[in-house]
Structure formats: C-alpha cells, structure tokens
C-alpha positions in Angstrom: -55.2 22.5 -8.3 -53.4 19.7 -7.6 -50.5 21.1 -5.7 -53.5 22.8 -3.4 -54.6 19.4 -3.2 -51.3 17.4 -1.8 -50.7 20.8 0.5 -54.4 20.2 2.6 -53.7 16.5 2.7 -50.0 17.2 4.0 -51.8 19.7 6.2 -54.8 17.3 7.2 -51.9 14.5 8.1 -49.7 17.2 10.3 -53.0 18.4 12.8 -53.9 14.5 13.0 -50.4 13.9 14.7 -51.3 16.4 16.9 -53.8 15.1 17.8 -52.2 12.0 18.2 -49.1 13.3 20.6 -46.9 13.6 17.6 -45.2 16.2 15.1 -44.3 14.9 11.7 -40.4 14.4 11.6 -37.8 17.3 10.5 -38.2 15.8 6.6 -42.1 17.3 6.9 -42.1 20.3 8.4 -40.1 23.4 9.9 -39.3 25.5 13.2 -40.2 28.9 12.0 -40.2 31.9 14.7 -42.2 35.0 14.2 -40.1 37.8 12.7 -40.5 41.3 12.9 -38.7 44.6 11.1 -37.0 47.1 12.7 -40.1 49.2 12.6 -42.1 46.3 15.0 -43.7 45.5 12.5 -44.3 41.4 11.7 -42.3 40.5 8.4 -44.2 37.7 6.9 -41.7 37.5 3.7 -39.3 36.9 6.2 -41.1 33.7 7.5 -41.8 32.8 4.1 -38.3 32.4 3.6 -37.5 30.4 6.8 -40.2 28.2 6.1 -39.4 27.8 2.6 -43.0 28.9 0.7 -43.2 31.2 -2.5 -46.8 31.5 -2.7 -48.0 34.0 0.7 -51.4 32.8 0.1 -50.6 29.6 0.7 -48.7 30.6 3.6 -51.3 32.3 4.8 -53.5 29.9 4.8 -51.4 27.4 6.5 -50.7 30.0 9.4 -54.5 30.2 10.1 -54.9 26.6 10.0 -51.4 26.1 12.2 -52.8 28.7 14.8 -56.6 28.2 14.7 -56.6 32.5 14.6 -58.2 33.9 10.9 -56.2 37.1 12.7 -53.0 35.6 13.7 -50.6 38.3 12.1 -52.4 40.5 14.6 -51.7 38.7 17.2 -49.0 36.6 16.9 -45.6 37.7 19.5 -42.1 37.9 19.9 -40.4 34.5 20.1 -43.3 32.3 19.4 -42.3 29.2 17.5 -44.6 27.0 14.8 -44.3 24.3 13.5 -45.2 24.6 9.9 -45.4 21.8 7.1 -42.6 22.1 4.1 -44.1 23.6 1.1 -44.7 20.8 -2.2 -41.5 20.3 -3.8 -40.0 20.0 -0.2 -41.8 17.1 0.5 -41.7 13.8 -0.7 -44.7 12.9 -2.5 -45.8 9.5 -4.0 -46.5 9.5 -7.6 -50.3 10.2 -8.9 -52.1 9.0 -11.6 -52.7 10.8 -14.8 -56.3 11.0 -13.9 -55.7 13.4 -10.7 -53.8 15.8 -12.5 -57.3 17.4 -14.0 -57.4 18.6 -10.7 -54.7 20.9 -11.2 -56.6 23.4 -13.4 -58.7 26.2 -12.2 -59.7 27.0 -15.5 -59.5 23.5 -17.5 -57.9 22.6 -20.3 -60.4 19.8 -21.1 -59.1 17.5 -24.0 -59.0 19.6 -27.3 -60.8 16.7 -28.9 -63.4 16.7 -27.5 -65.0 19.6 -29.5 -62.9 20.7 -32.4 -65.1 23.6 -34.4 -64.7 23.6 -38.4 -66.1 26.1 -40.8 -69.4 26.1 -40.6 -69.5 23.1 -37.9 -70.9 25.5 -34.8 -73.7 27.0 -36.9 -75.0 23.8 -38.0 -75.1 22.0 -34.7 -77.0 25.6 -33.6 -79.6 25.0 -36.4 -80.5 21.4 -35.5 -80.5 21.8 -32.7 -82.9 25.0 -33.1 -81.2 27.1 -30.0 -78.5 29.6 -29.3 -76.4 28.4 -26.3 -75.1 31.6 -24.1 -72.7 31.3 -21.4 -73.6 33.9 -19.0 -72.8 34.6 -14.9 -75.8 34.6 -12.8 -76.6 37.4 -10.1 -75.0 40.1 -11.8 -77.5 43.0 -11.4 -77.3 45.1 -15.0 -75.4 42.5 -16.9 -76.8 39.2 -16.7 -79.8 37.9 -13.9 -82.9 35.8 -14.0 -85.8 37.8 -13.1 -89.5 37.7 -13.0 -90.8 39.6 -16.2 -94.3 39.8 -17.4 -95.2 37.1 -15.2 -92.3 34.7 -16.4 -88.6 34.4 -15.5 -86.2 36.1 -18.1 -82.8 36.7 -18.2 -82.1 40.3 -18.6 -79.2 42.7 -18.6 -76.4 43.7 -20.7 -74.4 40.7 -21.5 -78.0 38.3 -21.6 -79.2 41.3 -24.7 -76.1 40.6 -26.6 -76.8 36.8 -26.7 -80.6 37.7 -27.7 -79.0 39.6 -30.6 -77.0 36.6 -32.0 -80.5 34.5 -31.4 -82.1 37.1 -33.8 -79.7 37.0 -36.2 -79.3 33.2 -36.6 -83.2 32.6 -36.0 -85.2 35.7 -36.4 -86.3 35.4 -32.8 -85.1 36.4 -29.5 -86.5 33.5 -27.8 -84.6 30.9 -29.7 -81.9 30.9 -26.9 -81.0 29.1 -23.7 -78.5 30.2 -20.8 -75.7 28.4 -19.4 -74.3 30.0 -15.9 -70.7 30.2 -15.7 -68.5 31.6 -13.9 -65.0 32.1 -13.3 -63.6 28.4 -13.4 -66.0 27.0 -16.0 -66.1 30.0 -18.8 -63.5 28.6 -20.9 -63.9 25.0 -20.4 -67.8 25.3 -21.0 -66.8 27.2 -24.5 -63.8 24.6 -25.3 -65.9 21.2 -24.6 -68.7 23.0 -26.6 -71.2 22.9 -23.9 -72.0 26.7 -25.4 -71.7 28.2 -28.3 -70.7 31.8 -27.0 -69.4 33.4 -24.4 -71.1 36.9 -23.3 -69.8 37.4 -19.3 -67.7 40.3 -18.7 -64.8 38.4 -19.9 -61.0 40.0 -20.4 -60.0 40.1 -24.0 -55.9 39.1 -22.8 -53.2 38.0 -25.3 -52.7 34.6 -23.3 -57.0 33.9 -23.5 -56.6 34.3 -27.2 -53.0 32.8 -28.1 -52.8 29.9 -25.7 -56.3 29.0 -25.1 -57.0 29.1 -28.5 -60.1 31.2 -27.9 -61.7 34.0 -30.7 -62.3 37.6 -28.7 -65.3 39.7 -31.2 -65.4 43.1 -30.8 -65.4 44.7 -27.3 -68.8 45.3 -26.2 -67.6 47.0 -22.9 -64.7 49.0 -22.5 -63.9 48.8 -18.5 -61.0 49.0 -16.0 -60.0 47.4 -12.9 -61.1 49.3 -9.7 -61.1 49.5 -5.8 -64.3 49.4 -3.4 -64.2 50.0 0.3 -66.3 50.8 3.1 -66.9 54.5 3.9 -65.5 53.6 7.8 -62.1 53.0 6.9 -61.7 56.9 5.7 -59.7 56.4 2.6 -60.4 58.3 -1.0 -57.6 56.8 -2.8 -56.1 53.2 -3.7 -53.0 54.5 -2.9 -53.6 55.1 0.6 -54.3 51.2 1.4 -50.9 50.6 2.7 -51.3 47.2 4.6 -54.7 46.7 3.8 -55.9 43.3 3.8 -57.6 42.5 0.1 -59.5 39.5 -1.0 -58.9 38.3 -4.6 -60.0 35.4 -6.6 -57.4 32.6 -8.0 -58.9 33.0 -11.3 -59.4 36.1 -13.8 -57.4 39.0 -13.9 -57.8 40.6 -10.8 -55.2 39.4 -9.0 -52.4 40.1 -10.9 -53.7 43.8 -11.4 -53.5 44.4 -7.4 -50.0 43.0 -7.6 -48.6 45.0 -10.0 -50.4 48.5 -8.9 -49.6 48.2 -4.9 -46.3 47.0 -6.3 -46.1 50.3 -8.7 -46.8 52.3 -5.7 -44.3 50.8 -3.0 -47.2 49.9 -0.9 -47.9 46.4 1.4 -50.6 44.4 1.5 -52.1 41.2 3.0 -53.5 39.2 0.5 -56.8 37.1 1.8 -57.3 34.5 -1.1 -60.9 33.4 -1.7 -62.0 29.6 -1.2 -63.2 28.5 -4.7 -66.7 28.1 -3.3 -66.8 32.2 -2.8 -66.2 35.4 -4.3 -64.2 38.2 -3.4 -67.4 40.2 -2.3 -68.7 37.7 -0.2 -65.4 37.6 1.8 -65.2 41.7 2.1 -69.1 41.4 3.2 -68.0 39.4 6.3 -65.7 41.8 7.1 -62.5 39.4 6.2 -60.4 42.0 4.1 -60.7 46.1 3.7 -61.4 46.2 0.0 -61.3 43.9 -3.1 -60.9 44.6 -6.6 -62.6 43.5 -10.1 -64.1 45.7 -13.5 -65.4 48.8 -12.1 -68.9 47.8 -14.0 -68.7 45.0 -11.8 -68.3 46.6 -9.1 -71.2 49.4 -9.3 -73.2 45.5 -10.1 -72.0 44.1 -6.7 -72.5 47.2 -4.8 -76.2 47.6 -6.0 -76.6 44.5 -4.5 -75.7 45.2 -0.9 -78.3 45.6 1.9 -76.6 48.9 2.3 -74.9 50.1 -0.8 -74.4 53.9 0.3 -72.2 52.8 2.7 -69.2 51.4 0.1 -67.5 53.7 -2.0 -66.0 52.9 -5.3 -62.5 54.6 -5.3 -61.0 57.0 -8.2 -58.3 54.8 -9.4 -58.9 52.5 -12.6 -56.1 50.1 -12.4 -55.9 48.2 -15.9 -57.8 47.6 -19.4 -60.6 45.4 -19.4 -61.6 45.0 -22.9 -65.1 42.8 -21.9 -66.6 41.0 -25.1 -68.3 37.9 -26.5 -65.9 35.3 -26.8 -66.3 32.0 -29.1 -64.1 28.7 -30.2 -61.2 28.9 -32.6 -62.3 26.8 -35.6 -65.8 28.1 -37.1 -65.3 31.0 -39.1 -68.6 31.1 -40.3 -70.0 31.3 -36.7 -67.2 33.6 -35.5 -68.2 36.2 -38.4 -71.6 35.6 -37.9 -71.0 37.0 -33.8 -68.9 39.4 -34.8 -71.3 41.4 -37.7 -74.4 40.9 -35.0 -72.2 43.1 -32.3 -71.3 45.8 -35.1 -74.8 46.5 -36.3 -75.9 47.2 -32.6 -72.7 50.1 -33.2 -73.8 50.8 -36.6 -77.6 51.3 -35.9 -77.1 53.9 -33.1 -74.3 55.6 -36.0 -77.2 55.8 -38.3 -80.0 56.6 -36.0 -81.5 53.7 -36.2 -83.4 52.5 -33.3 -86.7 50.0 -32.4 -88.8 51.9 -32.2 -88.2 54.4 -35.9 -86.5 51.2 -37.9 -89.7 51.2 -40.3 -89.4 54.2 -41.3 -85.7 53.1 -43.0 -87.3 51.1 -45.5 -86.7 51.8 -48.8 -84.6 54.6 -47.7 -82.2 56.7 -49.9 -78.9 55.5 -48.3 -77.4 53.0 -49.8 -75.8 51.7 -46.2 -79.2 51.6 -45.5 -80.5 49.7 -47.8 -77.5 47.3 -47.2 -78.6 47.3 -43.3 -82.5 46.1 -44.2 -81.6 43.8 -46.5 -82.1 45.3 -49.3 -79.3 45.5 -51.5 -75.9 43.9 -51.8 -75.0 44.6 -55.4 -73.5 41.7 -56.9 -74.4 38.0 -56.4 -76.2 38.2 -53.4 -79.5 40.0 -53.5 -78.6 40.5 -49.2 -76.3 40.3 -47.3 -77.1 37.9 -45.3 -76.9 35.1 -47.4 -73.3 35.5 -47.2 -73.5 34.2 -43.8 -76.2 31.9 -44.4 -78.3 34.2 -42.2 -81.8 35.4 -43.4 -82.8 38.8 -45.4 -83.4 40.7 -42.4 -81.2 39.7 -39.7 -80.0 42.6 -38.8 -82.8 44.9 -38.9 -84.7 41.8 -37.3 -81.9 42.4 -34.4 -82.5 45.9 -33.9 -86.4 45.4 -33.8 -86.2 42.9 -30.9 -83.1 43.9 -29.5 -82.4 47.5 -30.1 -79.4 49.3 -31.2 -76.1 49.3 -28.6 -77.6 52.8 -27.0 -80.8 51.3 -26.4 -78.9 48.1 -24.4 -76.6 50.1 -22.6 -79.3 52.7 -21.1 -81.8 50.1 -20.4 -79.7 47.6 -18.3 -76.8 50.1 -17.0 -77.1 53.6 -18.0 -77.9 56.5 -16.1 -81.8 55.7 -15.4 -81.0 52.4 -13.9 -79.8 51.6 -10.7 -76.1 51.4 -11.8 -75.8 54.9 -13.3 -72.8 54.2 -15.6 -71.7 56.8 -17.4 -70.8 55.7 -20.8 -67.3 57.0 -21.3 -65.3 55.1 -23.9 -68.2 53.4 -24.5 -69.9 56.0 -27.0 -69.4 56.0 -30.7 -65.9 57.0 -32.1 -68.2 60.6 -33.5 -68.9 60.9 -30.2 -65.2 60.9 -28.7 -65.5 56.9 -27.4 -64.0 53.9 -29.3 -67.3 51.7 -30.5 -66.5 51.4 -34.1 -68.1 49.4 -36.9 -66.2 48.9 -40.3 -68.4 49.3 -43.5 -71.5 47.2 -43.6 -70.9 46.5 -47.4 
C-alpha cells in the first residue's frame, strides 16, 4: 500500500539521521512520552493520540523499529521519551506518479479492461484453449495441496475436487485442468485479469466482494465461521478470556475485522501484531510472536494438522462470524457462471438422490423422471438433454459424479471424520438432514 510505502521510507530517512548525529526537525516527527492508566497499566491509545497515528498497527510497528525491542510495551518505563515520525498526512510528501499508486492495493484492482467477460466469452477461451484454470491456495492440508499420488503429484482436497468437477462437466474428464496458487492478495486480481477462470479457495461470500468488485459468488460449498486457536500453555477455554492477548492477523480477508468487532463486543483489549505480507498469521503465532490468531475454523483444524505438535493447540468454542466459502467467478459470462453453478448443485443433488460413484450405473434408465433428467436422458421439449442448454455434453453430470463423486463423497474423503481433520459436517448436510445444502429442481 502505498501509504505503507511513504511511512518505511519516512521511517528508513528518520534511523539514517541517527545515525548521522541528527533528528529530523519538529515538521517530521514528535516527542511522545510513555503513558500509562491509573491501573499501571501502558495506554497505547493514549500515545496514539500524542503522536497523532489512527492505525495501532502501524504504530506498533514504528515503536519496534523506534526502540529496536519486538517487546517494547513490556518494557518500556515511566518518563521515557521517543521520538517518533508524524504519521502520512502529517508529513509533507512530494507528489507520485500515477504508476506507484498500484502499490496501494493489497488486493488489486487491475484495469477492468483488461479482461471484460461476455456471454459465453469464458467458456470459449476454456475450450480452445482445452483446460479448466482453477485458482487454488497451496499447503492447505484437506482443502487444497500437491501431493504424490500413484506415483505422480496431484492436487487433492476439498476445494482442488470442486475444480475437477467443473473440468468434468465442461470436458468429460477430470484431467483437463491446471492449478493456479493464490492466495490472499492475488485471488481477486488473478480472477479479474483472467489469469483463471474460477475461484475454489475458501473464499468469503461478502456483500462488498460481490457489489464492488464486481465478482459472481455460486452456491456455498462450505458453510464455516471464524474461530480462535491457542496453545494449551496459556490455560484459556474461551475467546473471551483473551483480555490483552497479543493476536496476529493478516491485512487482507476477513479476519481482521471479525477480531475487532468480537473483542470490541465483549469490552476486552488486545494487542494487535500485524503480519508482514511475506507471512501468515500462523507462521507468526508458531514463533511465539502473539497468543492466538484467528481465520475459518476449517482452516484452522487445516493449519493445526500441520504443526509438528498439533495436540498441543486447542481450537476454542467460540465461532465469531459467517463464512459462506464458495467458488467464485467474473461478472460478465453467464453462460460460464451457470455452467459453475449447476456442476456445484448436482454434487448436492446426487447425495439427495442416493446417487453415488460407485452405484451411478445402476440409475440408468431408471423410473424417476429427475433421474432420468440427471443422466441425460430426458429434458422434454427441445432439447433431448439438458446439457445442451449449456453447451455441455449428454452426460456431464453423471460424468461428474463418476469421476468426482457426489458432495458426501468429497467432504468425507478430504475432511470428514476418517481423515486427519475430523470435521463434523454441521450445516454442511442436506436441508433433509437439518443443514442448509440445497439444490433447486434439476429440470
């Protein structure tokens, strides 16, 4: 971010005078003296203030640099002085050029033109070029990892099986699909500039995703919540009994905001530790740099797998927030949209009907009529299948269910309770089995 950006070179500039036998003048930076409540305690809003900042990471991070001590608010004293650099917007800066201010975004707005999806647009460039592009995160143990399988790496998990369905259903084979890694900062802009076609990584359906980055949410694959992780050491079973612990959270997502608003909720303080862009929030809590951190309690189970000693965290109670996690694709292409959105439902509406694949032969030519719809075998008025409607083949979606399976079969095998993850399924059953996976009529 830009502002980020001008406040390390103000930063950088201020420790060279030091070095040089000089302070920057009063118009650069300001006296601040440690504060403390009436309870001894130190009262870094307070020095906030007197310094002039808004943003306590930033503050924080200036503090560190100022003092050379990651712990400083540990052991900083009565009546020490610093000398702190004013905050941007108290500083003169010289103008930059248009070009820098692409720096400013964590999660870029690239230039709209660069990919503008029509009707149909997406699937054709899919077709030539013979591939499905999936954006995916890598590392992320029951969702979405490269691993040796059969003697060849693979991606498998969760997420990776949902982009193997829309290769089915386009292609009639799983293996006509590549991965893209993403993560936090490139998802959107990856999916904007089309460098992929879909997004399938544990991504936030949010009203500001869809409205203002102009980006299409299909139906929720994973129904998940914000939670807390800790170690066992620090003796807590509840969230709310973090009072002043320090918590690492990323700049990007939805994470942060959701540990605002909850320790907020609960009148409770914490020291917020924000995480370098080159890290995550787990790496920082591995090294022992904040008490806890905080992401999609599926995540979370995923990270803590992946410990060298996993039974010593403990996931707490509390889920903080609504993660609706789904594919996500381009505004623009209707045809590909509703091509995404009718591969996800027939993963719901083959575990509905029982379908599976490992029994989907033995629902051919079956009585059903919904059936017959689902192999391909009837439509009923112009079309002889429904497929064609999407410009898909005659049996895409049994097709999908053959290589794929049906959602049950996904969830189990990459995070259910026989894997390492043990998830419990929760909302994430069938709406005739008290969760909210729903598919409309296939007809």
């Amino acid at each position: 971010m830009i502002h980020k950006l001008f406040f390390s070179l103000i930063t950088v500039f201020w420790i060279l005078g030091i070095s040089q036998g000089y302070v920057l003048g009063q118009d650069n930076s300001t006296e601040v003296e440690a504060q403390f409540t009436i309870q001894n305690r130190l009262d870094i809003d307070a020095m906030m203030k007197l310094a002039g900042y808004e943003n306590r990471g930033d503050f924080l991070t200036i503090m560190e640099k100022v003092t050379d001590d990651y712990n400083w608010d540990r052991n900083v004293k009565k009546g020490e002085k610093f000398f702190i650099p004013k905050p941007i917007g108290m500083v003169e800066i010289e103008p930059v050029d248009a070009e820098s201010e692409v720096m400013e975004i964590v999660e870029p707005e690239l230039d709209p033109n660069d990919y503008n999806p029509t009707y149909g647009s997406t699937f054709k460039k899919v077709i030539e070029r013979g591939y499905v592009i999936c954006g995916t995160k890598a590392n992320f143990p029951g969702f979405s990892e490269k691993k040796l399988v059969d003697f060849e790496d693979r991606w498998v998990g969760f997420d990776a099986d949902i982009c193997r369905a829309i290769a089915v259903a386009v292609f009639g084979d799983e293996t006509n699909i590549e991965y893209e890694v993403v993560d936090g900062r490139t998802r959107f802009g990856y999916l904007i500039d089309g460098t992929i076609d879909v997004l399938s990584a544990a991504t936030t359906y949010t009203f500001s995703r869809n409205v203002e980055k102009k980006l299409e949410f299909l139906p929720t694959t994973y129904y998940d919540g914000q939670g807390f992780i800790v170690r066992k050491t620090l003796g807590v079973s509840s969230a709310k009994q973090l009072h002043g612990a320090k918590i690492c959270f990323s700049s990007t997502g939805t994470a942060k905001n959701n540990i605002k608003d909850f320790f907020k909720l609960h009148n409770l303080d914490y020291t917020p530790v924000s995480v370098p862009v080159d890290k995550k929030p787990k790496d920082l809590y591995i090294e022992g740099k904040c008490d806890m951190y905080g992401t999609d309690a599926s995540g979370l189970a995923s990270n803590r797998y992946g410990f060298k000693n996993p039974e010593r965290h403990v996931i707490l109670p509390e889920i903080i927030s609504k993660e609706p996690l789904g594919p996500v694709v381009r505004y623009g292409d209707q045809q590909w949209s509703d091509i995404v959105r009718w591969t996800v439902y027939v993963l719901f509406l083959a575990e509905e009907l029982g379908i599976t694949s490992e029994n989907i032969q033995d629902f051919k030519e079956h009585k059903n009529p919904t059936i017959q719809r689902f192999m391909g075998e009837l439509n009923g008025k112009e079309d002889e299948y429904l497929g064609a409607k999407l410009g898909l083949h005659r049996l895409w979606a049994a097709d999908v269910i053959e290589q794929v399976g049906n959602y049950e079969e996904i969830y189990e095998r990459n995070v259910g309770k026989n894997t390492p993850l043990r998830l419990k399924r929760g909302l994430n059953k069938l709406y005739t089995k008290g969760g909210l996976l729903y598919s409309p009529p296939l007809k």
